[in-house]
BATORKOL-371058 format. One record per residue (C-alpha): residue in three letters; residue number from 1; x, y, z. Coordinates in Angstrom, 3 decimals. Layout:
N
{r ALA,NUM,{X,Y,Z}}
...
// end
This chain:
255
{r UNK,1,{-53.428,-50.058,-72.628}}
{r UNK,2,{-51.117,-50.630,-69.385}}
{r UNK,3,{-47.350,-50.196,-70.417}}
{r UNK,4,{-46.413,-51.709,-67.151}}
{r UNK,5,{-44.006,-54.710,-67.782}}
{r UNK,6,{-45.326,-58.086,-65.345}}
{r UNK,7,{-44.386,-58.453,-61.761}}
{r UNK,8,{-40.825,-60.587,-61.656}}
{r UNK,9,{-41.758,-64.273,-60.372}}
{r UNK,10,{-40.784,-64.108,-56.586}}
{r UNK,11,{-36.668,-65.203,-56.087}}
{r UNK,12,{-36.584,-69.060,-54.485}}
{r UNK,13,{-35.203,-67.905,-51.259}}
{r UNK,14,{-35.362,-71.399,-48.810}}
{r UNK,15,{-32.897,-72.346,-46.787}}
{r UNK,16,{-33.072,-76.105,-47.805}}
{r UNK,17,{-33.634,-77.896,-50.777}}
{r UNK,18,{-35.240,-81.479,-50.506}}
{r UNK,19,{-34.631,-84.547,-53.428}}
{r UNK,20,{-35.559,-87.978,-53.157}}
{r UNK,21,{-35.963,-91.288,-55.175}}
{r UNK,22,{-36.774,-94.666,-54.381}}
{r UNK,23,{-35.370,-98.294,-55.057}}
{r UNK,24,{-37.735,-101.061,-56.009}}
{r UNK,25,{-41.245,-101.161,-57.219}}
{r UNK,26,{-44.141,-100.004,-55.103}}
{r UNK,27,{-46.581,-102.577,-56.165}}
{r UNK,28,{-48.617,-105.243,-53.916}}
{r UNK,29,{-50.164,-107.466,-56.192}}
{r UNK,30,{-46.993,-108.687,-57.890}}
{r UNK,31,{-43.959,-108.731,-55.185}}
{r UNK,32,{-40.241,-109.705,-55.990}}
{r UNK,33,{-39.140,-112.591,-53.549}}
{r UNK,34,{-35.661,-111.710,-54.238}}
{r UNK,35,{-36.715,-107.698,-53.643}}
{r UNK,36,{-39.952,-107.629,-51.409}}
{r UNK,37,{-38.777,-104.371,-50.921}}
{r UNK,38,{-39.879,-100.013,-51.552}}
{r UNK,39,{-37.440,-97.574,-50.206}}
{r UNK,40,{-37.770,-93.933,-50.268}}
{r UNK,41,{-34.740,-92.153,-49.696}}
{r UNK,42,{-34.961,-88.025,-49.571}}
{r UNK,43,{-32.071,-85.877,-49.058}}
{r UNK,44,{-31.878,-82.728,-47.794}}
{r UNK,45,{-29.168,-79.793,-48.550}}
{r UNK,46,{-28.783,-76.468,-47.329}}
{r UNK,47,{-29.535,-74.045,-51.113}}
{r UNK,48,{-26.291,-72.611,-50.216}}
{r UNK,49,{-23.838,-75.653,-50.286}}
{r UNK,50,{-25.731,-77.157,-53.096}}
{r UNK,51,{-24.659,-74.232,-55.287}}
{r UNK,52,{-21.796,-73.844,-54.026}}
{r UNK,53,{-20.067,-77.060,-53.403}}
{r UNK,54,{-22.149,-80.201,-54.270}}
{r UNK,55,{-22.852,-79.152,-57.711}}
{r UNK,56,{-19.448,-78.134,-58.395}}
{r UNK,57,{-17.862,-80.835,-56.693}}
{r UNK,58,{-20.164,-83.368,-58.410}}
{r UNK,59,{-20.146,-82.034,-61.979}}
{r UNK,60,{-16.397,-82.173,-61.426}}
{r UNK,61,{-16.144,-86.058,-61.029}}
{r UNK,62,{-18.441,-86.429,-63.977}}
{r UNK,63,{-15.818,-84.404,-65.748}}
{r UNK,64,{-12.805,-86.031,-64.408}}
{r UNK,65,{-14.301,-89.677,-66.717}}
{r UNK,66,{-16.520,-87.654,-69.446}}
{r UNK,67,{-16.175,-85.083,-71.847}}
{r UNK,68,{-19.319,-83.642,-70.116}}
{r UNK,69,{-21.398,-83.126,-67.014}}
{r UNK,70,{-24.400,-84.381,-68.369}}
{r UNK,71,{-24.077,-87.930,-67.183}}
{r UNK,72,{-26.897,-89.191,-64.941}}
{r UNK,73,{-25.107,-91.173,-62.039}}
{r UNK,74,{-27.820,-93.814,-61.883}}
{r UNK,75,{-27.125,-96.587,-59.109}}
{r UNK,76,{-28.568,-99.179,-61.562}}
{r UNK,77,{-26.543,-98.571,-64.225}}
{r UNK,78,{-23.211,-98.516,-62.268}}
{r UNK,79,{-23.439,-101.130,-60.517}}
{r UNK,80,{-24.522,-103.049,-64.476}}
{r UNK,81,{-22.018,-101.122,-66.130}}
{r UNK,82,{-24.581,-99.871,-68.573}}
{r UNK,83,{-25.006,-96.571,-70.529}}
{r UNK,84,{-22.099,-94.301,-69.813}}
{r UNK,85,{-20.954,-96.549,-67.247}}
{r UNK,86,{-19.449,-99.185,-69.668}}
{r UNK,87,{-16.482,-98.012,-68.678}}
{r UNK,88,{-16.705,-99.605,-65.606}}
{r UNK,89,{-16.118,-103.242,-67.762}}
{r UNK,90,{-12.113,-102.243,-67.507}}
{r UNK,91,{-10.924,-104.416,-64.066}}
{r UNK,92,{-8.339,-101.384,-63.850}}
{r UNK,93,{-10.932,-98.532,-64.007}}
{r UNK,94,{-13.842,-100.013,-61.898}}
{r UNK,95,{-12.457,-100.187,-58.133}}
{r UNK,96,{-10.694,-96.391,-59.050}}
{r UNK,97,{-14.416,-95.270,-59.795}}
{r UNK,98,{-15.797,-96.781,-56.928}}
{r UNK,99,{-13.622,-95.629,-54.371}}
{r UNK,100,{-13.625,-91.538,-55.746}}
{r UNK,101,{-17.666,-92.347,-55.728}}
{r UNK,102,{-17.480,-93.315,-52.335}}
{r UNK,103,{-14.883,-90.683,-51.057}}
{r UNK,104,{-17.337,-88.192,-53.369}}
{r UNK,105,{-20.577,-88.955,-50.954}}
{r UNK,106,{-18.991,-88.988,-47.692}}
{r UNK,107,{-17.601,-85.395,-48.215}}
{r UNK,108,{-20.574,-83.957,-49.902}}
{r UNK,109,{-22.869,-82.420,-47.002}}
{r UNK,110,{-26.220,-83.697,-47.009}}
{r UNK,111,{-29.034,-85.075,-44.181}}
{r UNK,112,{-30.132,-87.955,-45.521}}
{r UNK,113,{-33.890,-89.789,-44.983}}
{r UNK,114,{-34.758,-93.153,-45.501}}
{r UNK,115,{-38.458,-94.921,-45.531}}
{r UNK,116,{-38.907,-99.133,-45.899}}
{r UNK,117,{-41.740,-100.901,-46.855}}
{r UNK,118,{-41.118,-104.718,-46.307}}
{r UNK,119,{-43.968,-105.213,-49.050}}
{r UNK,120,{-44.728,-108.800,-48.329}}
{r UNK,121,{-44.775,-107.837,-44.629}}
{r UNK,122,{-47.035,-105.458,-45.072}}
{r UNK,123,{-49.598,-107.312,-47.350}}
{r UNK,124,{-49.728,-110.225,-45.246}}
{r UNK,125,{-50.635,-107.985,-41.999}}
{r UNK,126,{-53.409,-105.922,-44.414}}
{r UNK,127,{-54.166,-107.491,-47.260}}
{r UNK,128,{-56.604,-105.658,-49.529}}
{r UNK,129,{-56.832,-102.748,-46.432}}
{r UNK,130,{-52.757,-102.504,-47.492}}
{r UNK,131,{-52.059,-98.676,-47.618}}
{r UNK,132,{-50.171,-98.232,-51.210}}
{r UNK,133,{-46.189,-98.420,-50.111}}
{r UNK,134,{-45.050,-95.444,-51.860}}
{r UNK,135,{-47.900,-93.173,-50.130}}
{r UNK,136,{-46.974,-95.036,-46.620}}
{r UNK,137,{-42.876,-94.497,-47.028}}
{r UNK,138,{-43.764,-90.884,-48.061}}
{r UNK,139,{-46.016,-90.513,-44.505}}
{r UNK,140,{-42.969,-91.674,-42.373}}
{r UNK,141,{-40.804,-89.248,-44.089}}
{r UNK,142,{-42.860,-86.008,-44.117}}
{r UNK,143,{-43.149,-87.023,-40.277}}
{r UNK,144,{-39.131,-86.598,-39.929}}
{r UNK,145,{-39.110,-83.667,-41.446}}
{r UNK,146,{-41.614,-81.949,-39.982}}
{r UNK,147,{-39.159,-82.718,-37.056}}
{r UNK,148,{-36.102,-81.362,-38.913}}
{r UNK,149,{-37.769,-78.297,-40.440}}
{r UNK,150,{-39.075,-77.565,-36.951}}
{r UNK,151,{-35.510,-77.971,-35.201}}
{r UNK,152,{-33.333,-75.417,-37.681}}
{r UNK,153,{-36.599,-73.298,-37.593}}
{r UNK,154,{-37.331,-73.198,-40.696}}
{r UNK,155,{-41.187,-73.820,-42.667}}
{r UNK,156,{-39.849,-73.477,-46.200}}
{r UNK,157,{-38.853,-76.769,-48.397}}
{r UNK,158,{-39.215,-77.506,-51.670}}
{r UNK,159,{-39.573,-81.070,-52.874}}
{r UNK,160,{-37.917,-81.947,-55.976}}
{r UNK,161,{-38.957,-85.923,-57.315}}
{r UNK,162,{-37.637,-87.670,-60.279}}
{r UNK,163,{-40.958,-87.712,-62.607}}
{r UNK,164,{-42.140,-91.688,-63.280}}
{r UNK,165,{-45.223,-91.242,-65.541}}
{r UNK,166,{-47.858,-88.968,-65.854}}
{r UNK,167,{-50.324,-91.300,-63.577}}
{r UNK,168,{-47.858,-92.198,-60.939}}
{r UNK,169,{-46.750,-88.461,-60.493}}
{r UNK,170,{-50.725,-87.354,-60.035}}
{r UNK,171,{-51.461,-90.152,-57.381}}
{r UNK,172,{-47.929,-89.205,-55.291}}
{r UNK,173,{-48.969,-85.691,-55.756}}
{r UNK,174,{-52.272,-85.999,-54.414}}
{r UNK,175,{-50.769,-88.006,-51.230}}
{r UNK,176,{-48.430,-85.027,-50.613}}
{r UNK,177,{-51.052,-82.875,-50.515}}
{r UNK,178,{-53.159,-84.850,-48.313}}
{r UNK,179,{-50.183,-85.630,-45.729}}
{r UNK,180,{-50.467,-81.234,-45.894}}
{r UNK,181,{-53.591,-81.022,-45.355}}
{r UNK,182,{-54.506,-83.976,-42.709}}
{r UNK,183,{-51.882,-84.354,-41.344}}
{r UNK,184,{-51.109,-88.328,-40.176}}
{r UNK,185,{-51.168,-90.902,-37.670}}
{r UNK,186,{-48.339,-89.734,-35.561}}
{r UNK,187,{-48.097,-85.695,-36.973}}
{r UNK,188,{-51.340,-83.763,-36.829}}
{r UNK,189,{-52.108,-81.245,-39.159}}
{r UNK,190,{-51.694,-78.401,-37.672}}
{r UNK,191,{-47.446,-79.242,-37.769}}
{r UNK,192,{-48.059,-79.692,-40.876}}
{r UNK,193,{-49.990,-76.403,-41.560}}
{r UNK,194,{-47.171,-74.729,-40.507}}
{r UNK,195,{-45.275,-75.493,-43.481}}
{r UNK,196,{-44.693,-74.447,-46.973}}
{r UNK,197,{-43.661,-77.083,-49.044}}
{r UNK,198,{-44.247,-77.387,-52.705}}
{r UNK,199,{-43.682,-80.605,-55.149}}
{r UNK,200,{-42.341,-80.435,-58.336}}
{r UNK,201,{-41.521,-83.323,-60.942}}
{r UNK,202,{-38.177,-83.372,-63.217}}
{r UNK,203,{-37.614,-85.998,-65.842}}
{r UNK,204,{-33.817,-87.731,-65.364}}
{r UNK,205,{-33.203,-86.101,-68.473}}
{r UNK,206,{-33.220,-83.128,-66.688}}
{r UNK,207,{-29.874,-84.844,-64.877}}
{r UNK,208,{-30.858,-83.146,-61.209}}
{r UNK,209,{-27.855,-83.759,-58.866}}
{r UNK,210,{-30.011,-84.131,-55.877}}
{r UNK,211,{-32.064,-86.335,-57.027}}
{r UNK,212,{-29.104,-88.583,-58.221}}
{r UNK,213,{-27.800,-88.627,-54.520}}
{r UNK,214,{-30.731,-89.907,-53.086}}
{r UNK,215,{-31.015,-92.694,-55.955}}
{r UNK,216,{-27.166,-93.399,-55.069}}
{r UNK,217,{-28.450,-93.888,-51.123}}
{r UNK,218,{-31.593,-95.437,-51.459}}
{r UNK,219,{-30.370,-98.710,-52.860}}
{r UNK,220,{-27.200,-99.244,-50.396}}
{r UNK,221,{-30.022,-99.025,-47.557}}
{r UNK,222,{-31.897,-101.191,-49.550}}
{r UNK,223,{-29.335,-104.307,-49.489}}
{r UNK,224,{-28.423,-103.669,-46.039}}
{r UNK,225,{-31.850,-104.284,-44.674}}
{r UNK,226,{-32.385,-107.362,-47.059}}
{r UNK,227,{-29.427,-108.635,-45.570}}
{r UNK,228,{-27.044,-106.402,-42.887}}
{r UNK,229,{-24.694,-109.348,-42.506}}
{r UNK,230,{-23.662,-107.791,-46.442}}
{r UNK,231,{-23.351,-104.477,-46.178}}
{r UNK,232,{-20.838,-102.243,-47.669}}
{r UNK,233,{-19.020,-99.172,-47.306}}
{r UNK,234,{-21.836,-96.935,-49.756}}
{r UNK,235,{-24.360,-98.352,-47.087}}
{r UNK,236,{-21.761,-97.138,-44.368}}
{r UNK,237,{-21.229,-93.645,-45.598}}
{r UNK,238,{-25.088,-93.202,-45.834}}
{r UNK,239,{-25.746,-94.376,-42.617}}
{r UNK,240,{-23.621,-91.536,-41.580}}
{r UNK,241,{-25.639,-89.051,-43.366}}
{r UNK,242,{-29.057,-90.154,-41.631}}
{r UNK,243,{-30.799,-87.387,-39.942}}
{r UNK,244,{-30.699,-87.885,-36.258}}
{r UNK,245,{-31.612,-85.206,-33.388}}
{r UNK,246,{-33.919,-85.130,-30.186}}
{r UNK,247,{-34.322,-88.580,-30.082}}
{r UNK,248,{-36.002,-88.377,-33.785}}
{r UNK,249,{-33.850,-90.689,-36.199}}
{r UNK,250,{-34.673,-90.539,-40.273}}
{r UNK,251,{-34.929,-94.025,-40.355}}
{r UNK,252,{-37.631,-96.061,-40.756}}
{r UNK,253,{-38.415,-100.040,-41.425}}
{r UNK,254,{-41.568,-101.052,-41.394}}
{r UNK,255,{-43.168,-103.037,-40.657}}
// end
């Protein structure tokens, strides 16, 4: 009998560190007038500062309104006041919040990515040939950062997505894998081949910080494309964070 203990799993050693989320629904056959809309928004941190200053700086906001850092800082339930957020009912309390929010995301450092499906849009031009939104917005952002990865020379990034169901989370994993292997309209594979980049799923219990800044991002970006003449300053400060070099912007609308 061997008395050797197991090899040690190998030490996560990327550079970066990817999150994202999405605002709205991704469905086609039942479409929101009032929200005809799917973003994705991913965000990307260097390992480093997420250790050492977003999740400290982060988990000290939490603690500067709860007894706790185990509040999930869900864009839907601020802006409702619901959950935890019921604080936010107090007149006196809610613009305070808001603005150390705000001042929170424009000093935290992060690249930020955003994808837009104008659903409607889309259906009308395809119809039944419609390529599922969530699997198209996930396309145009694997193309940006095969662009990004490429620039700071790096091939390592793990994916970290908010889990949504057990079904959902198969089919998205299964068009991650296929945007690896096949590459896509505008990125062929062999970019992609170049890359190592895993997908895992977390439940919000879980209460991953990354994943809450991209939720907090993807729905500012949301309103202003519904309607720019509207936006506001969280739309501002993530505007600022949107990944831009060589031409290559992490922005898309379509169509």
């Amino acid at each position: 009998m061997s008395h050797h203990p197991p090899p040690h799993p190998a030490v996560a050693g990327s550079r970066y560190l990817a999150f994202f989320d999405e605002c709205g629904d991704h469905s086609l056959t039942k479409i929101d007038a009032d929200f005809p809309l799917f973003v994705l928004a991913l965000v990307v941190v260097e390992r480093a500062a997420y250790r050492d200053t977003i999740l400290p700086e982060v988990n000290r906001f939490k603690l500067h309104y709860w007894n706790h850092e185990g509040i999930n800082l869900h864009s839907r339930d601020i802006r409702l006041a619901e959950g935890p957020f019921h604080i936010l009912l107090n007149p006196q309390l809610r613009p305070k919040f808001m603005a150390e929010l705000s001042a929170l995301m424009e000093r935290l450092p992060f690249t930020l990515f955003i994808a837009a499906i104008h659903k409607q849009r889309h259906f009308d031009r395809s119809a039944a040939a419609a390529e599922d939104p969530y699997g198209l917005a996930l396309k145009f952002t694997m193309e940006r950062l095969v662009h990004f990865l490429a620039a700071q020379g790096e091939t390592q990034l793990p994916v970290v997505a908010e889990a949504r169901g057990k079904n959902e989370d198969h089919a998205l994993r299964q068009v991650f894998a296929r945007i690896l292997a096949e590459g896509t309209g505008d990125c062929p594979a062999p970019q992609f081949h170049k890359l190592d980049c895993s997908l895992v799923f977390q439940p919000k219990r879980n209460n991953i910080v990354g994943n809450q800044i991209a939720d907090l991002c993807a729905y500012p970006c949301a309103r202003h494309i519904l309607n720019p003449e509207k936006s506001a300053e969280p739309y501002a400060i993530a505007s600022r964070k949107i990944y831009e070099n060589g031409g290559v912007r992490g922005w898309k609308v379509f169509p």
